[in-house]
N, C-alpha and C positions, 0 to 999 in steps of 0.2 A: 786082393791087392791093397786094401784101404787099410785092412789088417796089420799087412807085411810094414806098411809107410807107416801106419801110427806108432808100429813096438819102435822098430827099428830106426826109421826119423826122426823118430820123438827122443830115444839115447842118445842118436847124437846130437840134436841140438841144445840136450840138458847139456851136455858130457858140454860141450861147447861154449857154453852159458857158464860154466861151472870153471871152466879152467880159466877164464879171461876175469870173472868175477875174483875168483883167488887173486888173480895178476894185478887189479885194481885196489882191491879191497884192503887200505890203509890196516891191516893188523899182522900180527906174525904169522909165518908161515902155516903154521898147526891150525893156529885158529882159522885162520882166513880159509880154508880148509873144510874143515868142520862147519863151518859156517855156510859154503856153495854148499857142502853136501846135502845140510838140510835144509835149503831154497830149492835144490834140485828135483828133492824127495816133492816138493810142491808142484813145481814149473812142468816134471814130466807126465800128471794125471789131466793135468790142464791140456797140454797139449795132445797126448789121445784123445781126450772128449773133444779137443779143436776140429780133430783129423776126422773122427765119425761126425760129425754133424754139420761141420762144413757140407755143401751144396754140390762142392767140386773137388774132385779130387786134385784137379790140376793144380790150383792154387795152392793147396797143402803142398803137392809135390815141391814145385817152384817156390815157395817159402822156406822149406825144410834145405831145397838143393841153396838157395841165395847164403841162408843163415851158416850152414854147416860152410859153405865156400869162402866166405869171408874169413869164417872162424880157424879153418883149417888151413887156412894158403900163410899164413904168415907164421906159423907153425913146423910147416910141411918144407919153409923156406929158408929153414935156420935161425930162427924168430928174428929174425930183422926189426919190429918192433923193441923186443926187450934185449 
């Protein structure tokens, strides 16, 4: 299970991290781009070794489910933000 949550959790909270970074990140399209992809390439080894060595799995869950729900409802909602 700890497995399943850290591949699969952990893509989408880069994936997540990585699209809103782009949406932020004062540079042109391409680059800003190019740029999450390789913060992503970081953020998602950190986050498996979060996910196995945390204590709890729960907390991983509940962090992975907050981050991606935040990330994705304003998305999911026709980006009402942008």
């Amino acid at each position: 299970m700890r497995a399943v949550l850290a591949i699969a959790g952990g893509y989408a909270v880069t994936w997540v991290l990585a699209y809103w970074l782009a949406k932020i990140i004062p540079l042109a399209d391409s680059e800003a781009v190019i740029v999450t992809s390789l913060l992503g390439l970081l953020v998602y080894p950190v986050l498996m070794v979060w996910a196995f060595a945390s204590p709890r799995t729960t907390r991983v869950f509940v962090t992975f489910a907050v981050v991606c729900a935040a990330g994705f409802l304003p998305i999911v909602s026709g980006g009402a933000l942008w």
